[in-house]
C-alpha positions in Angstrom: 28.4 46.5 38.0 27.4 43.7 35.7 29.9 40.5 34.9 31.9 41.4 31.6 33.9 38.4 29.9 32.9 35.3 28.6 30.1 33.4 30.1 30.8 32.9 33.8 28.7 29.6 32.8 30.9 28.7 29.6 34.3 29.3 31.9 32.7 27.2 34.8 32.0 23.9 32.2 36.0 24.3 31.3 37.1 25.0 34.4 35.2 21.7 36.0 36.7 19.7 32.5 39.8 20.2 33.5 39.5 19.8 37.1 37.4 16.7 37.3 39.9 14.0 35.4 42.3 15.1 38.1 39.8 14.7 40.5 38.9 11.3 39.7 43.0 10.0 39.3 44.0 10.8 42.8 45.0 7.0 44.4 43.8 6.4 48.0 47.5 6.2 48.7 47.9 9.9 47.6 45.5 11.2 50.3 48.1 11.9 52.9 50.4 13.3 50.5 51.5 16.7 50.6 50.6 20.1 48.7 52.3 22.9 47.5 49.2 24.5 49.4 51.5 23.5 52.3 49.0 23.3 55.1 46.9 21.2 53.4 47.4 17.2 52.6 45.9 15.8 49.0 42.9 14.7 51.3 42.4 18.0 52.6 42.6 19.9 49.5 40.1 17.5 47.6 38.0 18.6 50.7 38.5 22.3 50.4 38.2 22.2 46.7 34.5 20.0 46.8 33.4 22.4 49.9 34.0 26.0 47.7 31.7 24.0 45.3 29.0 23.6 48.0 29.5 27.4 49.2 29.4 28.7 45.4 25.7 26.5 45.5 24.5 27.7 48.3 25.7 31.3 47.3 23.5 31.1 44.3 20.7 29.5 45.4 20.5 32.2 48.2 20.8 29.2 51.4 22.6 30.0 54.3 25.9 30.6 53.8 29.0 29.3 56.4 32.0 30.4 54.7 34.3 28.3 57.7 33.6 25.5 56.0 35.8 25.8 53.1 38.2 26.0 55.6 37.3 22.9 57.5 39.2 20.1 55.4 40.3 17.8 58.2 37.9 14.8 57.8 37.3 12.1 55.5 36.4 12.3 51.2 32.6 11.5 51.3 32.0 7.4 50.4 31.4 7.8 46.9 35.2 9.1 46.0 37.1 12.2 45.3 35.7 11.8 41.8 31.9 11.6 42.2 31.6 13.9 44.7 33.0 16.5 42.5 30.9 16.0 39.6 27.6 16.1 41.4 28.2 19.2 43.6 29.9 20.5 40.1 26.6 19.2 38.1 24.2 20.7 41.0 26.0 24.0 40.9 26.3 24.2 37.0 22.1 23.6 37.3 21.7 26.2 40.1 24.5 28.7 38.0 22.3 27.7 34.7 19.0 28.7 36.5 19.6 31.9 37.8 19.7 35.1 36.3 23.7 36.2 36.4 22.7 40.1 36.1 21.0 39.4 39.9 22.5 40.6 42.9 23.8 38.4 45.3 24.9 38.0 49.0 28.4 37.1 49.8 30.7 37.1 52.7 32.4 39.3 50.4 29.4 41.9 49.7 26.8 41.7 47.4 27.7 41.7 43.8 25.8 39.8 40.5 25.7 36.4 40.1 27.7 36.2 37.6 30.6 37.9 39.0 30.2 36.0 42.1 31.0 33.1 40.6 34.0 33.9 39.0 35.9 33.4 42.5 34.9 29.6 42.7 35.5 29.3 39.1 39.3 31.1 40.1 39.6 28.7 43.3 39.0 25.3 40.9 41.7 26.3 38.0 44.6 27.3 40.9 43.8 24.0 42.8 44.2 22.0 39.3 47.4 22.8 39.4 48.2 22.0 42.8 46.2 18.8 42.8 48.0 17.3 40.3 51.2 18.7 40.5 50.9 16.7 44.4 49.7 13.5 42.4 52.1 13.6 39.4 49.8 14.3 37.0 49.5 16.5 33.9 49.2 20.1 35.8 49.4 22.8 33.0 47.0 25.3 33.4 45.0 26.4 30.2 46.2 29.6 29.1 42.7 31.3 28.5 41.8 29.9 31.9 44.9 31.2 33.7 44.3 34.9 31.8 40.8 34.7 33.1 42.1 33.8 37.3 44.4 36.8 36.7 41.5 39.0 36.1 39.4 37.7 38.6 42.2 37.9 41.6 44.0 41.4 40.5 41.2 43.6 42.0 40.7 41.9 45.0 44.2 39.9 46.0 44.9 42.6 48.7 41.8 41.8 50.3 42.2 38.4 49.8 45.9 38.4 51.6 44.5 40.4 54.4 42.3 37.5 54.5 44.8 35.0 54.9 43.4 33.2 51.4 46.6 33.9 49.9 50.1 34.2 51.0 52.3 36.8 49.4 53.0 37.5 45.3 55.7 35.5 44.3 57.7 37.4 41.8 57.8 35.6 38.1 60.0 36.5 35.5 58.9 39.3 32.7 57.0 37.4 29.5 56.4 34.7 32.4 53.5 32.4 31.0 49.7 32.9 32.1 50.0 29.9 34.4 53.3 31.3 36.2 51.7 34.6 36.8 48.9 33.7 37.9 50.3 31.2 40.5 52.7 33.8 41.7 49.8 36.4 42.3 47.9 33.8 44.2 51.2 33.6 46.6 52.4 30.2 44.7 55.7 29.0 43.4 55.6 28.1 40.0 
């Protein structure tokens, strides 16, 4: 099944926008602070969020892929900052995501499936962790409403999955008419 939508490469340039001033305004004294993803620190999340970067990369460039590591948070932010290192392994991915052919088929820990669907989960993973980065750091968190439609699309078929997973913790019930933003953090198993 081919990607249908905008351009996976379109949505990944806004999703990366509005990630990367966040990024770059976390304050060394915020790494230790806490997360509504409550197992992770602001370190560790910065971590997780720069290492789903690095998987989408290798994913697309067809390299060897250890999904664990997006999982492995607990160490220091590389020298350069929170900051830099998100916009080159953003930048390296956008060139690797610009280069390949999204109709190709591609290998993933979650089955094969075209590049340009693939990543869509990445792009999902960078808008949800927006929020939660800079809702821990006390900065502007609203999630853009196209943005948020486009997570909710991406997460509906496969949230089961996901939760079996442990990726995300139980749907957290929102309010009818709820806003894109609060519907798609209660799917993902946040509180809004």
């Amino acid at each position: 099944m081919s990607q249908q939508g905008p351009s996976p490469i379109e949505v990944y340039e806004l999703a990366v926008q509005v990630l990367a001033p966040i990024m770059a305004g976390v304050t060394a004294a915020q790494l230790g602070s806490t997360t509504p993803c409550t197992e992770w620190s602001v370190q560790s999340l910065i971590n997780h969020s720069l290492a789903v970067q690095n998987f989408a990369n290798t994913v697309l460039s067809k390299g060897t892929v250890d999904p664990s590591a997006m999982g492995n948070v607990d160490h220091d932010l590389p020298s350069e900052g929170a900051g830099a290192a998100f916009k080159l392994i953003t930048d390296t991915t956008l060139a690797t995501l610009k280069a390949v052919n999204l109709e190709e088929i591609v290998e993933t820990p979650l089955g094969a499936m075209p590049a340009g669907n693939f990543i869509m989960i990445p792009i999902t993973d960078m808008i949800i962790h927006k929020w939660d980065l800079a809702n821990a750091t006390g900065q502007h968190s609203a999630i853009d409403d196209a943005l948020a439609e486009i997570g909710i699309q991406v997460l509906t078929p496969g949230i089961a999955q996901g939760r079996e997973g442990g990726f995300f913790g139980p749907e957290v019930s929102v309010m009818a008419g709820a806003s894109a933003q609060d519907r798609l953090l209660g799917l993902s198993g946040g509180t809004p």
